[in-house]
Legacy VTK file of the C-alpha trace (Angstrom):
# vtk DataFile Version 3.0
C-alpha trace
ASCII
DATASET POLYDATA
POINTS 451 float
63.661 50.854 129.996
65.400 49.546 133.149
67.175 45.819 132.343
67.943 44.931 135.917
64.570 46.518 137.410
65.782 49.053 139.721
63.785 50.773 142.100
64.564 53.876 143.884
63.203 52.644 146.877
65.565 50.209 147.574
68.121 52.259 148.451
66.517 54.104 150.913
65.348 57.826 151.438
68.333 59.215 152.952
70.506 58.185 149.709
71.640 61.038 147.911
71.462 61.065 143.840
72.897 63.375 141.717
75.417 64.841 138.858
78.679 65.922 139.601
80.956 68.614 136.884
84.089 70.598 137.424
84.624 74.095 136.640
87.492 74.130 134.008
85.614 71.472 132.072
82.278 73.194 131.520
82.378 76.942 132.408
84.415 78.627 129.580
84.615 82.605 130.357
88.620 81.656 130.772
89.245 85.181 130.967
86.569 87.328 131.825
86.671 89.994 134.258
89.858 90.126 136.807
90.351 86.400 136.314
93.801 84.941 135.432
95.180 81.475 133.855
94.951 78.578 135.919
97.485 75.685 135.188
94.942 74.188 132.332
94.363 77.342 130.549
98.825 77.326 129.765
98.697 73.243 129.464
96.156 73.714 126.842
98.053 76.259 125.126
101.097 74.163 124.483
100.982 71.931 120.972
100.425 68.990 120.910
99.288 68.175 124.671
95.414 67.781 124.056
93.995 65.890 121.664
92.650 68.024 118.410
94.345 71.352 119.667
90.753 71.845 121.926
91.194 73.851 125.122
88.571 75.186 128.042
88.252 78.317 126.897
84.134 77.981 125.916
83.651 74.658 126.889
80.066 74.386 127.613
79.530 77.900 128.262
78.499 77.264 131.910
79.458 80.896 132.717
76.562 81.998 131.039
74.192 79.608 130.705
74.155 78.025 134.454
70.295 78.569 135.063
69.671 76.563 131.824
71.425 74.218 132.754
70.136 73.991 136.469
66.532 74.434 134.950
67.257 71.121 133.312
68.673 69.228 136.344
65.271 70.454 137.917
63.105 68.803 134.941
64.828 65.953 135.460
64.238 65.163 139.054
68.004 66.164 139.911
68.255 67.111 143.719
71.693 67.041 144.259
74.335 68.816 141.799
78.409 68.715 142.672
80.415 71.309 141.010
83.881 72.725 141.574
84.980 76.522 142.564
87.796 78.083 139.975
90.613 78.705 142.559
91.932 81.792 139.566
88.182 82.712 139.360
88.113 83.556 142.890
91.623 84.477 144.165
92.966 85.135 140.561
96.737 85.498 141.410
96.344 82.243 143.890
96.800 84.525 146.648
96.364 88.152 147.770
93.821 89.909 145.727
89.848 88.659 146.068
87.313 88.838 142.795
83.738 90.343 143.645
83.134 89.038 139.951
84.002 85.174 140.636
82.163 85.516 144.246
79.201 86.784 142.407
79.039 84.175 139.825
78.934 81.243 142.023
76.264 83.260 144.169
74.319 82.925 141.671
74.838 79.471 141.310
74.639 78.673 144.575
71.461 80.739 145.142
69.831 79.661 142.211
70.292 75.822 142.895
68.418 76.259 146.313
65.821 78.441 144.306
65.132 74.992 142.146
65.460 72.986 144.971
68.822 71.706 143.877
71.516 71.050 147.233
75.061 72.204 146.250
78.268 70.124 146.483
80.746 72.148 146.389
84.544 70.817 145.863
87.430 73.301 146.488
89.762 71.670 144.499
89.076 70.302 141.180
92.991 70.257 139.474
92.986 73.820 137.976
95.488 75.598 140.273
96.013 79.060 139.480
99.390 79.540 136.982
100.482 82.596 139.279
101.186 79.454 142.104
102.139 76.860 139.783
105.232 79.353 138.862
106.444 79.207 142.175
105.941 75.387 141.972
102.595 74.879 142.824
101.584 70.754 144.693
105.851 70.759 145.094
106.198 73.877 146.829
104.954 73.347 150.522
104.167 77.038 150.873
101.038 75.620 148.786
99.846 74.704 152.739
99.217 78.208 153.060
98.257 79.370 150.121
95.392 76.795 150.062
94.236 77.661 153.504
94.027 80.993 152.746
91.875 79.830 149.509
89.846 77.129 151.911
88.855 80.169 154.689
87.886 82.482 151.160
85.425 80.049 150.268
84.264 78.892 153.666
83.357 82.465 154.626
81.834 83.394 151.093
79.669 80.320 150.688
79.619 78.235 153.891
76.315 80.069 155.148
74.820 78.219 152.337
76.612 75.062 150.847
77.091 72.936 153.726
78.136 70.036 151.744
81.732 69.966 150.653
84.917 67.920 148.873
88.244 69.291 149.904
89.909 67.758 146.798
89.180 66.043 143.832
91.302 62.502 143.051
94.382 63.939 144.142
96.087 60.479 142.912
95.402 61.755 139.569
96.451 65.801 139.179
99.936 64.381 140.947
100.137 61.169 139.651
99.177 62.820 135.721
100.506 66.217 135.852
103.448 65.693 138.172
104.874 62.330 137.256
103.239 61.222 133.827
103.612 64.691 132.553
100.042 64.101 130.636
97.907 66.229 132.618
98.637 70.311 133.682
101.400 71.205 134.572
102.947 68.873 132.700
106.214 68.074 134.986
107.662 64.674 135.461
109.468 62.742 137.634
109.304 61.750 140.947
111.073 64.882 142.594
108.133 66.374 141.904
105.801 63.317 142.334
106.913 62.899 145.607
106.607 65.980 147.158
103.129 66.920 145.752
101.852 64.106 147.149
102.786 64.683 150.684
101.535 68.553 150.392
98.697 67.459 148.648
97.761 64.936 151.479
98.584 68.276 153.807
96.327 70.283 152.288
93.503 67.559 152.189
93.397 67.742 155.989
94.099 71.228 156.281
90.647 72.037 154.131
88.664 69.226 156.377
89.428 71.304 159.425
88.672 74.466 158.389
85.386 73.936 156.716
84.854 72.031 160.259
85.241 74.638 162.052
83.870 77.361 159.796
81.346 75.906 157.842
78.032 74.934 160.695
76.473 72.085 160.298
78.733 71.011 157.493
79.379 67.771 155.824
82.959 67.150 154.955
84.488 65.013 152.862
87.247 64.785 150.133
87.714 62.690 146.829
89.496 59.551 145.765
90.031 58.165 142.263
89.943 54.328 142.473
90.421 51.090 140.107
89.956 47.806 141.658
93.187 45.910 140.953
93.312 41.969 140.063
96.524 40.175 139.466
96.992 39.005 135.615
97.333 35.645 136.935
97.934 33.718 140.245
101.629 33.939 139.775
103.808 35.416 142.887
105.412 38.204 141.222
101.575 39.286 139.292
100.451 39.151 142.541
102.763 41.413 144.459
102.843 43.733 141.121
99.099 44.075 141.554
99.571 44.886 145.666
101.760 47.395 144.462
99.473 49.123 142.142
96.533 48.468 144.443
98.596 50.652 146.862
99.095 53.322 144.940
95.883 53.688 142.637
93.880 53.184 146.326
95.507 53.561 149.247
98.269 56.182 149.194
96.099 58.685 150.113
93.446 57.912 152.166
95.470 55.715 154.266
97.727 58.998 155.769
93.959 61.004 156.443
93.266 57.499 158.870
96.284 57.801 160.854
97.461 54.571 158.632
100.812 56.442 157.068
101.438 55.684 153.715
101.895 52.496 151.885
105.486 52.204 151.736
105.908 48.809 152.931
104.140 47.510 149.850
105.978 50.725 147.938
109.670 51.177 149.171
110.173 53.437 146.437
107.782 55.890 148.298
110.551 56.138 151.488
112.071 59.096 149.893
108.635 60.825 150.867
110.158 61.071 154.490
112.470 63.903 153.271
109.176 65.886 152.855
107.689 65.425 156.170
108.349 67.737 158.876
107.860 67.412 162.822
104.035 67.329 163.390
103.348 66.444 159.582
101.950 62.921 160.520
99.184 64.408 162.552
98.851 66.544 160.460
97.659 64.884 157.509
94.990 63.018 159.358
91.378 64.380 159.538
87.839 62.226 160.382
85.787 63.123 157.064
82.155 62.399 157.143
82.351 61.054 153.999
84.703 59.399 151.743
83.705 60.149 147.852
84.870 57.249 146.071
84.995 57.715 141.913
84.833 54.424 140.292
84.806 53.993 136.301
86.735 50.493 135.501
89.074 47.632 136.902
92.682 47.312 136.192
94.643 43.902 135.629
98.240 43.875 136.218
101.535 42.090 135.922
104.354 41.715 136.923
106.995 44.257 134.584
110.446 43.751 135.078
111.459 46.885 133.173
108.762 49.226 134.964
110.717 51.674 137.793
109.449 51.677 141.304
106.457 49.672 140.920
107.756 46.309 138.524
104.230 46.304 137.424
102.244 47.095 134.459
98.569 47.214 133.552
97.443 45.545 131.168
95.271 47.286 128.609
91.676 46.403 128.422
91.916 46.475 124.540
94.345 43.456 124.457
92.037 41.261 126.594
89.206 41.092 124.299
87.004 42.909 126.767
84.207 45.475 126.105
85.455 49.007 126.669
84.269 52.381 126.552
86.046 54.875 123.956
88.347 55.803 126.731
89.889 51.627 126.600
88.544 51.614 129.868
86.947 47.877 130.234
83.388 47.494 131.594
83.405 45.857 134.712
80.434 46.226 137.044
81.868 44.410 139.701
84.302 47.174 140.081
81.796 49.613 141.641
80.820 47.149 144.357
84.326 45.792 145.395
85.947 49.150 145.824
83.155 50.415 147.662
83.625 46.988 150.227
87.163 47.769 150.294
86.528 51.393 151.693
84.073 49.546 153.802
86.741 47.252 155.574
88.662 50.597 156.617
86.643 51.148 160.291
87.288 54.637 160.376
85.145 55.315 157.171
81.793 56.924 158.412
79.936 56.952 155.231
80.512 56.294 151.371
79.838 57.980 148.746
79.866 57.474 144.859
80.938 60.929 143.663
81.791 60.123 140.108
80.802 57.098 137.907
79.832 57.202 134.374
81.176 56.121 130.986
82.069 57.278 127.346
80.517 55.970 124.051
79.410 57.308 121.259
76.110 58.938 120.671
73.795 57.751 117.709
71.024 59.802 116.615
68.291 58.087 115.163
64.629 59.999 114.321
66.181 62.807 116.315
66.453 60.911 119.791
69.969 60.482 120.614
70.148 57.209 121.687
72.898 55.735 124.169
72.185 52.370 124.903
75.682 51.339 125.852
75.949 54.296 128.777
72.166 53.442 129.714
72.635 49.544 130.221
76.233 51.166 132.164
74.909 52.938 134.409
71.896 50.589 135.263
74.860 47.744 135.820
76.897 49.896 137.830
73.488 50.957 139.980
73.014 47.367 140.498
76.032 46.542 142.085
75.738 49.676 144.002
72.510 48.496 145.616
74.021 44.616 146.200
76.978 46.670 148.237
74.363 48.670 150.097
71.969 45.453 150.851
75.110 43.140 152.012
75.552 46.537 154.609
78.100 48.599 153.251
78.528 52.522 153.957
77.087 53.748 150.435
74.710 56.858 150.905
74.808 58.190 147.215
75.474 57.912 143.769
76.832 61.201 141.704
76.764 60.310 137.578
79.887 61.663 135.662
78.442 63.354 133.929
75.345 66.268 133.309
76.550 67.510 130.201
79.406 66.536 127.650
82.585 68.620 127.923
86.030 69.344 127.957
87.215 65.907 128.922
91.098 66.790 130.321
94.195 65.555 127.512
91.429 63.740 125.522
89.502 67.365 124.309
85.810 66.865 123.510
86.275 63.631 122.107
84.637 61.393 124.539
81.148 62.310 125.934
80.338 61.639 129.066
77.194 63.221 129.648
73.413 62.685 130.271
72.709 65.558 128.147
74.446 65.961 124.808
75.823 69.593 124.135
76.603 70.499 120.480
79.792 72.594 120.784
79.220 74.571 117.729
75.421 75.970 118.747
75.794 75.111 122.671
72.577 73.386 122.336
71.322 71.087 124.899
69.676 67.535 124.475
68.895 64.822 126.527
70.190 61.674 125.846
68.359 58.420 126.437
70.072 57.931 129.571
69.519 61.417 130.862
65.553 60.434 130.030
65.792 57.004 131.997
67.658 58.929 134.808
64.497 61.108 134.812
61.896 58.876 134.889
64.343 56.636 137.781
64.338 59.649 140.263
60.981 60.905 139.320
59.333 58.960 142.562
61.887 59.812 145.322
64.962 61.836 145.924
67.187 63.361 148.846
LINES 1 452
451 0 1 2 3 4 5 6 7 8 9 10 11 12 13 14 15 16 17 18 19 20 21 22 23 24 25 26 27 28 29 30 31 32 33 34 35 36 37 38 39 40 41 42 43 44 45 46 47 48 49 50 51 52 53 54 55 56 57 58 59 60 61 62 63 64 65 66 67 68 69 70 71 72 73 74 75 76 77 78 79 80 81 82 83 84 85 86 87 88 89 90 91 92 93 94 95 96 97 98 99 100 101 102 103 104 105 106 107 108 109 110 111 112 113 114 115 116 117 118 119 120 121 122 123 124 125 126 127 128 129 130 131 132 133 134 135 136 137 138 139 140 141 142 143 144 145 146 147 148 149 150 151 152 153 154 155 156 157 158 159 160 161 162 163 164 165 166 167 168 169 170 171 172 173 174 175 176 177 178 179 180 181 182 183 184 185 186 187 188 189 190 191 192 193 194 195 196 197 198 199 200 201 202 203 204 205 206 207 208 209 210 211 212 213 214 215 216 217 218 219 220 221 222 223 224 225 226 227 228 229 230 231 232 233 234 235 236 237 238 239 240 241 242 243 244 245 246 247 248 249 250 251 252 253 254 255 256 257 258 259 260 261 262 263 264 265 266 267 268 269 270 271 272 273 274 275 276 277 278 279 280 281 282 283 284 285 286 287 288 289 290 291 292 293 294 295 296 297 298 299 300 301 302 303 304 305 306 307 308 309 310 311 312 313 314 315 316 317 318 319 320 321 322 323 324 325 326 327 328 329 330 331 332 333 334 335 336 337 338 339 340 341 342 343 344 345 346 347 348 349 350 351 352 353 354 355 356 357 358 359 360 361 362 363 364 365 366 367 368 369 370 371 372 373 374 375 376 377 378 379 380 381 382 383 384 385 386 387 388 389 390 391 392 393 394 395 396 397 398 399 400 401 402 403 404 405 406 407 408 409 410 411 412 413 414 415 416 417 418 419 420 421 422 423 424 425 426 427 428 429 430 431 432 433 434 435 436 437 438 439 440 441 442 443 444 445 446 447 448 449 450
């Protein structure tokens, strides 16, 4: 089944497809061996913060079952996998002491990827900072520079011979914006005094990874993560269409913008000023860094007004289910066009070398029917969003690859194992794998070519 008749082909053979997971989401094993909590193994622990009291701890049993689940990827034509490193699995106190164990385990990973004929993407940072750190105040404490450093050279001299490509950190909009503003996401602090600061160490520490897998990592292929919405105006009215500016500033720009040499956004943000109290003498240079790839993660639109009573931003989204839109069981609305425009407006910055889609995917509900589990809705989502994906590429754009969110269902962040993302459906109870009919389509799609 393929409604808008896509052919491999047509993107080329130097695109890259693939599946992209993170480790606190899948690979349970929270405390086996010498490893210690990371920030999502206490958030989880709290009541009330995650929907239906679920928590990491087993997820999908990655620990243990990694070569079934890379056997699979091979069966299904899968060249390409990104996954995250556990900072606590690794360096379990954040800093100091190494694991053998956690080096070991993602050995094995590594090595038995390349065995299948799987490349790794590996991405340092994918929001489960070790607790030990987050004590000491973790994204608002700029000692975090040299704590992640120390974690960046770790995994640059333990895996670098081998995975040569590599994310420095995973939508760092989100594990500030969420867990140090919203107060939704781990840690779980609010506010922006310590908003503000993670940002700016976060933006650090995204430039600070880029140059040392540069210079340790041969032959590597840096880049580094962004979360991204593209933002329309509710209507054509002045103030909707500043509020929209506003978010489109922050949702898209505020940190990719610094890593150009562009600053950040605060003309369009004033409120965002007070980040100069952060920045030290040599800071602006600092942050910048020429990735060779920008990973942009696209899953909806956002429409906003203008919001008198909203601090800093006088703007408010407004929410896909009062718009009489077709949305996923996240409320996210289903918007194609999304995919394409964000990756034009990454295009338009010159410095951008290449593009590529990192995450993309969508939750609905599985229905089983004669024992196929059939997900129509995330198949015709995926084949819309690939479509627009290839009209970006043919009008000239950047795009080299698409990553689906994701391989399996799992631990989905404050919204438990609720909504399923996944090409393959895991029963939590048994750990059983099945492929969906979009992980089946997916198959038979990259069954001619992939890179």
């Amino acid at each position: 089944m393929n409604e808008f008749d896509l052919k491999i082909e047509d993107f080329g053979d130097d695109f890259h497809w693939g599946v992209s997971t993170a480790a606190y989401q899948i690979e349970g094993a929270y405390d086996i061996h010498d490893k210690q909590a990371s920030i999502w193994d206490a958030f989880t622990s709290r009541k009330g913060k995650i929907y239906n009291g679920d928590h990491g701890r087993v997820a999908t049993d990655f620990y243990h079952k990694y070569k079934e689940d890379i056997d699979l990827m091979k069966q299904m034509n899968i060249k390409n996998y990104r996954f995250s490193l556990s900072w606590s699995r690794l360096i379990p106190e954040g800093t100091g002491k190494k694991s053998s164990h956690g080096v070991t385990f993602y050995n094995k990973v590594i090595n038995y990827c390349l065995e299948c004929g799987i490349t790794p993407w590996v991405t340092l940072y994918h929001w489960d900072l070790p607790q030990k750190l987050e004590d000491k105040g973790g994204w608002t404490n700029r000692n975090i520079i040299h704590w992640f450093e120390e974690y960046a050279k770790f995994c640059a001299l333990q895996f670098g011979d081998r995975v040569k490509n590599w994310m420095v950190l995973n939508e760092p909009m989100v594990f500030t914006g969420a867990g140090y503003f919203l107060g939704v996401h781990a840690p779980g602090k609010k506010g922006m005094r310590h908003f503000i600061p993670a940002i700016h160490h976060a933006t650090l520490c995204q430039a600070i990874g880029g140059r040392i897998l540069r210079r340790r990592v041969k032959n590597g292929y840096i880049g580094t993560t962004f979360s991204c919405s593209y933002v329309e105006p509710f209507s054509t009215n002045k103030r909707d269409v500043i509020a929209a500016n506003k978010a489109d500033a922050l949702l898209n720009r505020l940190f990719i913008e610094p890593s150009l040499g562009l600053g950040y956004p605060v003309k369009t943000i004033p409120a965002l000023r007070r980040i100069n109290s952060f920045i030290k003498p040599g800071d602006e240079k600092d942050v910048i860094f020429d990735f060779d790839f920008i990973g942009v993660q696209v899953y909806t639109r956002e429409i906003v007004k203008h919001s008198w009573w909203t601090p800093y931003l006088k703007a408010k989204i407004s929410k896909a289910t009062d718009r009489n839109v077709k949305t996923t069981v996240m409320d996210w609305e289903v918007y194609p066009p999304s995919i394409s425009n964000m990756i034009n407006q990454f295009n338009e910055y010159k410095a951008v070398k290449n593009i590529i889609i990192t995450e993309n995917g969508a939750a609905f509900e599985d229905k089983v029917v004669r024992g196929e589990i059939q997900d129509y809705d995330r198949l015709s989502y995926l084949q819309s969003h690939l479509q627009k994906v290839l009209e970006a590429k043919q009008q000239g754009s950047k795009v080299k690859g698409y990553f689906v969110w994701t391989f399996t269902d799992n631990f989905e962040w404050a919204e438990g194992y609720y909504p399923r993302f996944g090409l393959v459906h895991v029963d939590f109870k048994t750990q059983k794998r099945s492929l969906k009919l979009s992980g089946k389509w997916l198959t038979s799609f990259l069954e001619s070519k992939s890179v």
